[in-house]
C-alpha positions in Angstrom: -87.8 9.5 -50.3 -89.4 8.0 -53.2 -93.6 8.4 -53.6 -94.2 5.2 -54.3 -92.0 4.1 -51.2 -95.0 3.0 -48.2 -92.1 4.5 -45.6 -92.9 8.0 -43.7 -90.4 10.6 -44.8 -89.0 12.8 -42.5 -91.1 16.0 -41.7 -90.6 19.5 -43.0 -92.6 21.7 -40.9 -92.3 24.3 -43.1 -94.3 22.8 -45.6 -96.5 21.5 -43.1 -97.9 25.2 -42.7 -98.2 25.2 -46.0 -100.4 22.7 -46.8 -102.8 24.0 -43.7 -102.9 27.3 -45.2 -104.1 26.2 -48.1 -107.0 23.6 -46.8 -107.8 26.4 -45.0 -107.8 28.6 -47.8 -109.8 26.0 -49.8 -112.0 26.3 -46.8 -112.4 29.6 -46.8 -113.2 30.0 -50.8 -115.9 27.8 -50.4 -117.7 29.2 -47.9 -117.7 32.7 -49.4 -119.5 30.7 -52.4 -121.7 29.0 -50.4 -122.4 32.3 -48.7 -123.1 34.3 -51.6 -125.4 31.4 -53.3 -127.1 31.4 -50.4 -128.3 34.6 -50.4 -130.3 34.0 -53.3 -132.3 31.0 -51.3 -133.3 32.8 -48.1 -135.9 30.8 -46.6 -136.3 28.2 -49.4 -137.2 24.9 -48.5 -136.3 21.5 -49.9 -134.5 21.4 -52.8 -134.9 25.0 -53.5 -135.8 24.5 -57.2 -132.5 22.9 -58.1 -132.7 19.9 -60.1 -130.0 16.9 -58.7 -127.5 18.4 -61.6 -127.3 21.5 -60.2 -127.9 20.3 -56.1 -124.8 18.4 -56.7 -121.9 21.1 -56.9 -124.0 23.0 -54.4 -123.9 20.6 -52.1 -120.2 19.6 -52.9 -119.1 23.4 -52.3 -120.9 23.3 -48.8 -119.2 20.1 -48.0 -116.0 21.9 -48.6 -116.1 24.2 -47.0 -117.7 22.9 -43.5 -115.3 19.6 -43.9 -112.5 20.7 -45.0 -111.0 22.3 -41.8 -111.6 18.9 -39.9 -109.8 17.6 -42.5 -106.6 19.3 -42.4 -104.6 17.4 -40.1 -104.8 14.6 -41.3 -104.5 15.5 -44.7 -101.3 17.6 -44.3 -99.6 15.0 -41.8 -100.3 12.3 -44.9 -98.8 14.2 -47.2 -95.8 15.5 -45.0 -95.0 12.0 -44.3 -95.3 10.5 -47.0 -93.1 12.6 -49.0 -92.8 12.6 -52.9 -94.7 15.3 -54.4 -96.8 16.6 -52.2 -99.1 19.4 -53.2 -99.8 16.1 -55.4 -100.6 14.0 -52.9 -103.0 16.4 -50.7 -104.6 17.1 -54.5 -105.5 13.6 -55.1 -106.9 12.9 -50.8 -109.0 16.4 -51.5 -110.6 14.8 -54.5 -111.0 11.1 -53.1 -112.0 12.9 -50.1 -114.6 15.1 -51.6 -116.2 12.2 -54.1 -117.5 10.3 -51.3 -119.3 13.3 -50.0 -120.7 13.8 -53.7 -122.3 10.4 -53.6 -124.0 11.9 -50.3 -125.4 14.2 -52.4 -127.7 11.3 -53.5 -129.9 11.0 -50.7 -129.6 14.1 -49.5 -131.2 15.2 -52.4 -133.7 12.2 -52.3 -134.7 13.5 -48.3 -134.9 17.2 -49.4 -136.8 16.7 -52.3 -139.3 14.5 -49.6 -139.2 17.0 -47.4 -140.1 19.8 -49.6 -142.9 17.7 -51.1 -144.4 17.1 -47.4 -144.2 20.7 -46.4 -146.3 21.8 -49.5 -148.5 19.1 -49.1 -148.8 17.1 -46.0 -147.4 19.7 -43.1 -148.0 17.1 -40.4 -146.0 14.3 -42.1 -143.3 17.1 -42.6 -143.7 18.0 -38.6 -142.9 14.3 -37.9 -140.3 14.0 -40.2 -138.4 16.9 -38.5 -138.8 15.5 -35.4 -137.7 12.3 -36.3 -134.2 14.2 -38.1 -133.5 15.9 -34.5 -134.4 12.3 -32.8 -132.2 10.3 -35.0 -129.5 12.7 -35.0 -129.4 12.4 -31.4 -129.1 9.4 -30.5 -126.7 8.3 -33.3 -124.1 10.8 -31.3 -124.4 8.9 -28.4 -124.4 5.4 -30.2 -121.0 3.2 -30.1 -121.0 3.2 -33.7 -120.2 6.8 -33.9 -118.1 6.5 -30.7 -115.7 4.2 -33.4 -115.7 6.4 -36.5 -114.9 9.8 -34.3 -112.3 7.9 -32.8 -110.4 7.0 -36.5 -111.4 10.1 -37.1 -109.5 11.3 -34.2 -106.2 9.6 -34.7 -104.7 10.2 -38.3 -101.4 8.6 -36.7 -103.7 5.4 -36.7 -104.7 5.8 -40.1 -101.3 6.5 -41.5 -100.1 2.8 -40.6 -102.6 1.5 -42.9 -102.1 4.2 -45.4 -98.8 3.3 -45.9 -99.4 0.3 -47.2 -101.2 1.1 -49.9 -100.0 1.0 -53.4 -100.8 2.7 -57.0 -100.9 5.4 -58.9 -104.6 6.2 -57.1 -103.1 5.6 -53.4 -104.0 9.0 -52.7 -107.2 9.2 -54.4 -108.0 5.8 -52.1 -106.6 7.5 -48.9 -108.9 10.3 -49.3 -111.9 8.1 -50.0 -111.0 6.1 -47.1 -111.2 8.9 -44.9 -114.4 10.9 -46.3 -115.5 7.5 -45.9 -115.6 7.7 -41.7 -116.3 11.1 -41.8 -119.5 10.3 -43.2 -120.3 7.4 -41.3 -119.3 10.3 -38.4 -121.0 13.0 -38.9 -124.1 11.9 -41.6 -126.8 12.3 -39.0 -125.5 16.1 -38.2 -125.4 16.8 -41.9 -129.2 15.4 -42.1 -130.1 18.4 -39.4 -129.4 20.5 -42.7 -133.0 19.0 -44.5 -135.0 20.0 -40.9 -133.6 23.5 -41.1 -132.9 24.6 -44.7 -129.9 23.0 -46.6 -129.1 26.5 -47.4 -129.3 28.0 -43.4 -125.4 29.1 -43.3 -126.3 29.8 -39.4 -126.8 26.1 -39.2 -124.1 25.1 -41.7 -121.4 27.5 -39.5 -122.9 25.8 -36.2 -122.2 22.4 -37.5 -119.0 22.7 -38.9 -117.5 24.0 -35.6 -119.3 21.1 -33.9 -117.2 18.4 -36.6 -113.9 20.3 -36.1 -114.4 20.6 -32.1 -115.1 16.7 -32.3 -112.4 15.6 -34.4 -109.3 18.1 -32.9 -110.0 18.8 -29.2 -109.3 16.9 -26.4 -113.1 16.8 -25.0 -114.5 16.0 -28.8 -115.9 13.3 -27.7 -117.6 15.0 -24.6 -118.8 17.6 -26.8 -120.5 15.3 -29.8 -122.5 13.6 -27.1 -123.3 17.4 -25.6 -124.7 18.1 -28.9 -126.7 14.9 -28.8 -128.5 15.4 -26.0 -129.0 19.0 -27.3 -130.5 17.1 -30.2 -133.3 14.9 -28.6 -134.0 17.9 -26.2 -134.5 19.8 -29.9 -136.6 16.9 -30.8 -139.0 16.8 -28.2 -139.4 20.6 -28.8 -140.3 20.5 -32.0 -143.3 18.4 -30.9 -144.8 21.8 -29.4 -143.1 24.1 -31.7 -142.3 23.1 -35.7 -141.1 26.7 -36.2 -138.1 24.9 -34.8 -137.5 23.0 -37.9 -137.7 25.9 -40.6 -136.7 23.7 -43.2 -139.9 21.5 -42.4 -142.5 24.2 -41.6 -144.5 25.9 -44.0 -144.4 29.5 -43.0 -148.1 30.8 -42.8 -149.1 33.0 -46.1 -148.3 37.0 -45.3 -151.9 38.7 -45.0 -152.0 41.6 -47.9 -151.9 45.1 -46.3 -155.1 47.0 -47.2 
């Protein structure tokens, strides 16, 4: 079948497998970069020194490789029925995909650089900011407004209808943007946990993305998002007593010098 044709084209599962691999791969790559950068920011808090120029491919490896998992089911069952040249196709929905989580790098910088200011400077502002991040967080995953965009989310049969219709020689780019486009409107307030704990805390980061793949592919997703909200307003109220709770918040008190 032709590219440009908005038909499905018959599956080849072999390429299917394929195309998961290599997400996965993709996946994989990036979080033994993120893993080895962050090594060298152990602890660091806010932006970790980086100006936005350099936060922004550090925060577009991370996204890649906690997203891009969650992402490969759709993305391979769009470019398996779509036909035409596919390693082409999942290319261009990578890229659309990954540019809208690079204009989240925007105010994500914006919050870190806050938060890093109030920890240095104004600990109890800081303290409420981090319990406001876990309070937010949680009740977003049990608002209706998430319940909608994990649902899209959830159904990449759904979103195939509509991406079929679309034409040009940047359908795929569009189709990728479309979809990083609910999976930020999903899962922002879980990436905003990041700025309460340390952007760089690949405990957190490893935590997360099993929460955004366990949402989006298994049956009780849903079940298990509004799990981890609760778990989110209990963390809030228990950050009231205990800001250690929020690392990425908390100024860590100066070492005493050994005599």
């Amino acid at each position: 079948m032709n590219s440009s044709s908005p038909g499905l084209a018959r599956p080849q599962p072999g390429l299917a497998i394929q195309e998961t691999a290599l997400l996965l791969l993709l996946a994989a790559g990036a979080w033994a970069g993120t893993v080895y950068i962050a090594r060298g920011m152990s602890g660091m808090t806010g932006t970790m020194g980086l100006t936005l120029v350099l936060f922004i491919p550090v925060w577009i490896l991370m996204m890649a490789a906690m997203m891009l998992p969650s992402v490969a089911p759709t993305g391979t069952l769009y470019a398996k029925a779509m036909g035409g040249r596919r390693p082409a196709r999942l290319t261009g929905l990578i890229v659309g995909y990954l540019s809208v989580w690079t204009l989240a790098a925007l105010p994500a910088y914006g919050l870190a650089a806050l938060a890093g200011w109030l920890t240095s400077r104004h600990p109890g502002a800081a303290h409420g900011l981090a319990v406001a991040i876990f309070g937010i967080c949680g009740s977003y995953q049990l608002s209706s407004l998430k319940s909608r965009c994990l649902a899209r989310c959830r159904s990449p049969f759904g979103l195939l209808l509509r991406y079929g219709s679309y034409r040009g020689r940047f359908r795929d780019l569009r189709v990728g943007a479309h979809h990083g486009a609910y999976c930020l409107a999903c899962c922002w307030a879980l990436m905003a946990i990041l700025i309460a704990v340390g952007v760089m805390n690949v405990a957190a980061m490893v935590g997360l993305a099993a929460l955004v793949l366990i949402e989006k592919v298994w049956i009780r997703g849903p079940a298990a998002g509004r799990l981890a909200g609760i778990a989110a307003l209990a963390l809030a109220v228990a950050t009231v007593w205990v800001p250690a709770l929020a690392p990425g918040l908390h100024a860590a008190p100066p070492m005493m010098m050994g005599s």
